[in-house]
C-alpha positions in Angstrom: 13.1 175.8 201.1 15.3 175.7 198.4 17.1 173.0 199.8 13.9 170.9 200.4 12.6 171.5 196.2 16.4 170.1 195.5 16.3 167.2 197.8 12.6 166.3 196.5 13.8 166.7 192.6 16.7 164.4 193.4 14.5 161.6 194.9 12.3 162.3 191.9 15.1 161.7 189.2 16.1 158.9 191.4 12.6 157.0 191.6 11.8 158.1 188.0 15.3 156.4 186.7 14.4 153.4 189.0 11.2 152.9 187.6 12.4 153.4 184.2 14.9 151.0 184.6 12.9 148.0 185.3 10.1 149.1 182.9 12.9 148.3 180.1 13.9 145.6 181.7 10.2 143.8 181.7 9.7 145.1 177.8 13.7 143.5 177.1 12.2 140.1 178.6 8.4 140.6 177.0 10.1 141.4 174.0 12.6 138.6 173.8 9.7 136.0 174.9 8.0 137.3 172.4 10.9 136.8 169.7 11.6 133.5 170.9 7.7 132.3 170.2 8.5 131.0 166.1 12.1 129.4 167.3 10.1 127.8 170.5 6.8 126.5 168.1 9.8 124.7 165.8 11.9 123.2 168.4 8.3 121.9 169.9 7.2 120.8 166.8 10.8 119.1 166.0 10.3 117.2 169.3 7.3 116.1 168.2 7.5 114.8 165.0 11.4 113.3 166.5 9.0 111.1 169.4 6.5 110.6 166.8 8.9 109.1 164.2 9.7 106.6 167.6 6.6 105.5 168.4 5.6 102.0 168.0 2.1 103.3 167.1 3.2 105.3 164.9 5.9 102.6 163.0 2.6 100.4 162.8 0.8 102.9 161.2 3.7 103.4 158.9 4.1 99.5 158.1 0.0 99.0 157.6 -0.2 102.3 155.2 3.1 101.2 152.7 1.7 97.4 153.3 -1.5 98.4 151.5 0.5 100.7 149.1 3.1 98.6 147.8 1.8 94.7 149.0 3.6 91.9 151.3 5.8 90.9 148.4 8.3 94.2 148.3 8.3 93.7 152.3 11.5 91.9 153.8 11.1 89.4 156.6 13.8 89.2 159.2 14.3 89.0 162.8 10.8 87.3 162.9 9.6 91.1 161.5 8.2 92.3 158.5 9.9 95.7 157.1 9.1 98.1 154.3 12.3 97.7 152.2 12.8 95.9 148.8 15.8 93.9 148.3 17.7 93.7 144.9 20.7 91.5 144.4 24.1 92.2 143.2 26.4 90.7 140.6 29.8 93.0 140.6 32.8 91.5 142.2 35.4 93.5 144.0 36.8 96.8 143.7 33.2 97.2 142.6 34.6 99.4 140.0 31.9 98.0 137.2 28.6 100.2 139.5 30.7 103.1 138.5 31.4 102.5 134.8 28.6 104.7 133.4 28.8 108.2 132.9 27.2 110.2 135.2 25.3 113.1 134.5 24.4 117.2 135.8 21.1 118.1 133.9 18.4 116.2 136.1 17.6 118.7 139.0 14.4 118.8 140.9 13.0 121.3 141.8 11.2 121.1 145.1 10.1 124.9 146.9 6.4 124.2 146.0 5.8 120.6 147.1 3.1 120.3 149.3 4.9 119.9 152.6 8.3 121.9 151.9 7.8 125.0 154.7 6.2 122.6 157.3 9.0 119.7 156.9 12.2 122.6 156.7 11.0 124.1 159.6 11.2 121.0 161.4 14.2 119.3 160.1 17.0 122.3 158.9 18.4 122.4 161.9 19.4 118.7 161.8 20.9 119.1 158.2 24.8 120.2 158.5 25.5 121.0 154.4 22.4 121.2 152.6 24.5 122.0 148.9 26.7 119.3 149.3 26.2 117.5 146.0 26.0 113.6 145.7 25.2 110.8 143.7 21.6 110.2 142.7 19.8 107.0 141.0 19.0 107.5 137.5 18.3 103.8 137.3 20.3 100.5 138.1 21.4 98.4 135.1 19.9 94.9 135.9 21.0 91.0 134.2 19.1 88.8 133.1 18.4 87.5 136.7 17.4 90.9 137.8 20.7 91.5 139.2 22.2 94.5 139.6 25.3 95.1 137.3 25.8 98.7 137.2 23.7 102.1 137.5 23.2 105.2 135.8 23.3 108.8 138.4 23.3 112.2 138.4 24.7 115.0 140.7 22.3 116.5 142.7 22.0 118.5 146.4 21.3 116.8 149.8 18.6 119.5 150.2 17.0 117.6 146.9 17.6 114.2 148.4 15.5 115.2 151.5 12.9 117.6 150.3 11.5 115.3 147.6 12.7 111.3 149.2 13.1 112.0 153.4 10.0 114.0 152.6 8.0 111.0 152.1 8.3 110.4 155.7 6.4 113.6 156.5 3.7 113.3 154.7 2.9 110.0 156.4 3.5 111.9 159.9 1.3 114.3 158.4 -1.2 111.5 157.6 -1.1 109.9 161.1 -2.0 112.8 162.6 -4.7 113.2 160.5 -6.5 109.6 161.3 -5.9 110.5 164.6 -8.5 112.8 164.9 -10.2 110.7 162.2 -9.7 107.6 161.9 -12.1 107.3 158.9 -9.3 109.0 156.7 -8.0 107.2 153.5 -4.4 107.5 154.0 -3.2 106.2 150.5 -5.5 108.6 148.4 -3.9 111.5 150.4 0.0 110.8 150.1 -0.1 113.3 146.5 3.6 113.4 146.6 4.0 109.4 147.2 1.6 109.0 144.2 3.3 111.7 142.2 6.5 110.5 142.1 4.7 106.6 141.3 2.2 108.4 138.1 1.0 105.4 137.4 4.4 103.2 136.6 4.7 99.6 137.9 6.1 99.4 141.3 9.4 97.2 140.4 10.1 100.4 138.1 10.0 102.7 140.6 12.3 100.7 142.7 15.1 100.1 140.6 15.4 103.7 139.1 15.5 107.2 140.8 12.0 108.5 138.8 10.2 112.2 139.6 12.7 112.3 142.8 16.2 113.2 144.3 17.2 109.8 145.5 20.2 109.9 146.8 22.1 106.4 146.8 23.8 105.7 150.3 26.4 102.6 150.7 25.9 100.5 154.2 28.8 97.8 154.8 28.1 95.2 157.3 31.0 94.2 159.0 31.6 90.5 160.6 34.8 89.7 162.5 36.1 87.0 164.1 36.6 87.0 167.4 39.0 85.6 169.7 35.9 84.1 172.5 35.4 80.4 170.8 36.4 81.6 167.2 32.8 82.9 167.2 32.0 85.9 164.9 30.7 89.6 165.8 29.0 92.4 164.0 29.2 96.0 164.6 25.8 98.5 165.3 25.2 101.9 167.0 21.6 103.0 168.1 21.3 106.5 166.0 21.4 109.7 168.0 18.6 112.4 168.1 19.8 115.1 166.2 20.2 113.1 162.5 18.2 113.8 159.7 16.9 110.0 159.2 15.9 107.4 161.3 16.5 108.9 165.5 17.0 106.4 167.6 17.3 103.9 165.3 19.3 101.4 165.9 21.6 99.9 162.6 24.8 98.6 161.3 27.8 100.7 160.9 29.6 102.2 158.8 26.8 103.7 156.5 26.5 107.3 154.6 25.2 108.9 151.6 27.4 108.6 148.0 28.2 112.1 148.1 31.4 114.4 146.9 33.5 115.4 150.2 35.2 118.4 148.9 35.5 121.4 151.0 33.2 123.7 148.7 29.4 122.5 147.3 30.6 123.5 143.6 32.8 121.0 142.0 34.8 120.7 138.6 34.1 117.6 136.8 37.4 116.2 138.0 36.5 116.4 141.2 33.2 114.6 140.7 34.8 111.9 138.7 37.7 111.3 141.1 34.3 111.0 143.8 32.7 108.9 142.0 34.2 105.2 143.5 31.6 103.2 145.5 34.9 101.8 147.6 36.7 104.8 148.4 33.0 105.9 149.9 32.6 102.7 151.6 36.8 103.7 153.1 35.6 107.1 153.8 32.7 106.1 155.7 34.5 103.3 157.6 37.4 105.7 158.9 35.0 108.7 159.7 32.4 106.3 161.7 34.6 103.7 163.2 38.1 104.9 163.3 38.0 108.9 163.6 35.3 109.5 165.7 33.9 112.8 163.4 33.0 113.7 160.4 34.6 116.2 157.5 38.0 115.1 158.5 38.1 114.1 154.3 36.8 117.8 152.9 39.5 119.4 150.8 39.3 122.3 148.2 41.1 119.9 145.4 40.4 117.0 143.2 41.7 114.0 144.5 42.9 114.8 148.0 40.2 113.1 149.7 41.0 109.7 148.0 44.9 109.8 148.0 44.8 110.4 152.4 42.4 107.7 152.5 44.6 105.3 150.4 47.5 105.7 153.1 45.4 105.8 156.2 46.9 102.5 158.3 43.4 101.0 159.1 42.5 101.4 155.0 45.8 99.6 154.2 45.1 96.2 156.8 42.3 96.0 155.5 43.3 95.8 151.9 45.9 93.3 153.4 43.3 90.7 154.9 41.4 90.9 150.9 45.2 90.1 149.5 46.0 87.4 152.0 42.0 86.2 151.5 41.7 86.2 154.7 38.8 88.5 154.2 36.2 88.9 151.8 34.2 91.7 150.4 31.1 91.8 148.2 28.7 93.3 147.0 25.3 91.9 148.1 22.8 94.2 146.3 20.7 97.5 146.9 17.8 97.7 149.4 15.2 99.9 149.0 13.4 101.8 152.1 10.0 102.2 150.6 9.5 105.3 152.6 12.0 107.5 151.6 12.2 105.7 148.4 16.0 105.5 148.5 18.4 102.9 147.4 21.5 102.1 149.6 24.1 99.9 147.8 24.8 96.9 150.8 28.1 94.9 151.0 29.0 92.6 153.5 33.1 92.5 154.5 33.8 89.3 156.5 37.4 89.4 158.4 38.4 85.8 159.6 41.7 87.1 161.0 40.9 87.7 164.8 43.6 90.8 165.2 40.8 92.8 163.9 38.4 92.1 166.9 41.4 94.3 169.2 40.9 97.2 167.5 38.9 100.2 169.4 36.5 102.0 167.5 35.1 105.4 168.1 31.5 107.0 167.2 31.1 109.8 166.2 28.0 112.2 166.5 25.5 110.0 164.9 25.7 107.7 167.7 26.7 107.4 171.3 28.9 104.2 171.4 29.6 101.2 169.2 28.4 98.3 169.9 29.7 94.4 169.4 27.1 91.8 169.3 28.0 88.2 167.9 25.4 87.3 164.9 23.7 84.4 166.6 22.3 86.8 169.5 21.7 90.0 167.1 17.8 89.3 167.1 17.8 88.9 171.1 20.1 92.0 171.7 18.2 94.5 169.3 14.7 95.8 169.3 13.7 94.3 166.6 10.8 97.4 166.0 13.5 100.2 166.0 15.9 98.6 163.6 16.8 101.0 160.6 14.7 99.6 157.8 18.2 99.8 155.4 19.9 97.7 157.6 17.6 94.9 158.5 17.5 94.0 154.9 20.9 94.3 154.6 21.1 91.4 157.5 18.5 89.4 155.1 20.9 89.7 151.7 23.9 88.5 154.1 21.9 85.3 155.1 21.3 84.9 151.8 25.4 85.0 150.7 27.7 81.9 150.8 29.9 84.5 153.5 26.9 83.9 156.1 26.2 79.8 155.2 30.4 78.9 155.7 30.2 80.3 159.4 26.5 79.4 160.7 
């Protein structure tokens, strides 16, 4: 009997442990399922606005809504399209050094926390944003000529989290806005963009344009690169089609190298030595060029000192040919002007660096993780080999300022 009463409150322990074990194991999975709900809703909603941003609907949309904003005449029309950027020409020669003769300044921060669509739009994009205190260079205003040519510029430092909470922002709240006339269609889109119309408060458009006003607008430098090749002496270009996971533009397709004007130091606090020795539109255009086309990754330039990021680009090989071609003339570099994406409301200086020596077209050039592979297309079959919807706003004008420059007309 006793025997039996031992047996039967073994097999009791052993069901009741059973039992209990895969009762935690459902509440471990209801309650991880349950966990993973807010970080499921943002990836979805990431997806969403990532496909959105892609879809010729949507760029339509876009286009008609800044068309009736800012009018036909700050469009740019290339590639037999019509894009929302504003060109501005350039009068500095090369090393460029005159943009960067004006002091900048640190007193100009904006704050950002309580726009309209700051939870919504971090939720959706942090995860795409590597160094969000990483100070750059932000517009204060260009200095124009008399021709309304850019010969200088005025900046502050700012963060990257500034530059895309109140400029990439803009962006957003037109997504916002397309999915509102979706469901109706009746909706006056340009009444509704507050932060658009905030940051314009009633100045002329032009005004706007050239100057950094009631936003973080980070400048960004885009080189176009033409080489000659050695198939008929004709001449190429370089272009990537943007991967997914970037802050700006996925799946964009645009000409490399490209990147914001910002201070790649190892920390996000600098001295003002460190920010001055930065501040060289060339050495950004170097950096840029080695970490896009040459390298393969980024942050191969972020040291902890002044002046350590400049002195390993001047002795990088690839750096020093280059600077050969320029003395032997058998390249050219200038500086073509700024262009102005009227969605983000960001300037990116342009230059165009043509290389007639045809060693450069045997170099092999590596992407890194803003794109999958570089491509080489020659410049009279760009339009044909491009979709000419999901070109990078930035860098379609930049192709209009080259057509425009003496470097284009001597090889067409």
């Amino acid at each position: 009997m006793i025997e039996k009463l031992i047996n039967n409150s073994i097999m009791v322990f052993f069901f009741g442990a059973l039992v209990g074990y895969f009762l935690n194991k459902i509440f471990d999975f209801v309650l991880l399922k349950f966990q993973e709900i807010p970080f499921n809703n943002a990836k979805k909603k990431k997806k969403k606005f990532e496909q959105t941003m892609q879809d010729p609907k949507f760029i339509k949309f876009q286009t008609e809504v800044l068309m009736s904003f800012y009018g036909q005449d700050f469009f740019t029309y290339v590639f037999g399209n019509k894009y929302p950027v504003y060109c501005i020409g350039g009068n500095v020669n090369y090393p460029f050094k005159e943009l960067c003769i004006e002091k900048f300044s640190k007193e100009n921060n904006i704050q950002f926390q309580k726009n309209k669509y700051y939870k919504k739009y971090k939720k959706v994009i942090e995860a795409n944003i590597k160094r969000p205190k990483m100070q750059g260079f932000m517009l204060d205003r260009f200095l124009l000529d008399v021709e309304g040519k850019i010969v200088g510029m005025k900046t502050w430092v700012g963060t990257y989290d500034e530059n895309v909470y109140t400029s990439h922002i803009l962006e957003y709240e037109l997504y916002e806005e397309y999915l509102k006339c979706k469901i109706k269609p009746e909706t006056s889109c340009l009444k509704n963009l507050t932060l658009r119309n905030e940051i314009h408060n009633n100045l002329e458009i032009e005004e706007v344009l050239v100057s950094g006003c009631n936003r973080a607008a980070l400048l960004g430098v885009q080189l176009l690169i033409v080489f000659k090749s050695k198939i008929d002496g004709r001449y190429q270009v370089l272009t990537i089609k943007r991967s997914e996971d970037v802050a700006a533009k996925p799946g964009f397709y645009q000409f490399v190298p490209s990147g914001g004007f910002e201070v790649f130091e190892n920390s996000d606090e600098h001295s003002e030595h460190e920010l001055r020795e930065n501040y060289n539109i060339l050495w950004a255009i170097y950096r840029e060029y080695m970490e896009e086309l040459v390298l393969g990754k980024e942050n191969d330039y972020e040291y902890g000192q002044g002046g350590e990021t400049i002195a390993k680009i001047e002795k990088e090989k690839m750096i020093l040919q280059i600077k050969e071609y320029i003395e032997n003339k058998t390249a050219h570099f200038e500086f073509l002007g700024s262009v102005v994406d009227l969605c983000g409301l960001r300037n990116e200086l342009s230059f165009v660096l043509r290389i007639d020596d045809v060693s450069f077209g045997d170099l092999t050039f590596k992407s890194n993780n803003e794109s999958i592979k570089i491509n080489r297309f020659f410049i009279d079959e760009i339009q044909n080999s491009l979709d000419v919807e999901k070109i990078n706003p930035s860098s379609a004008a930049l192709w209009y300022l080259f057509t425009q420059n003496h470097l284009y007309k001597e090889i067409i």
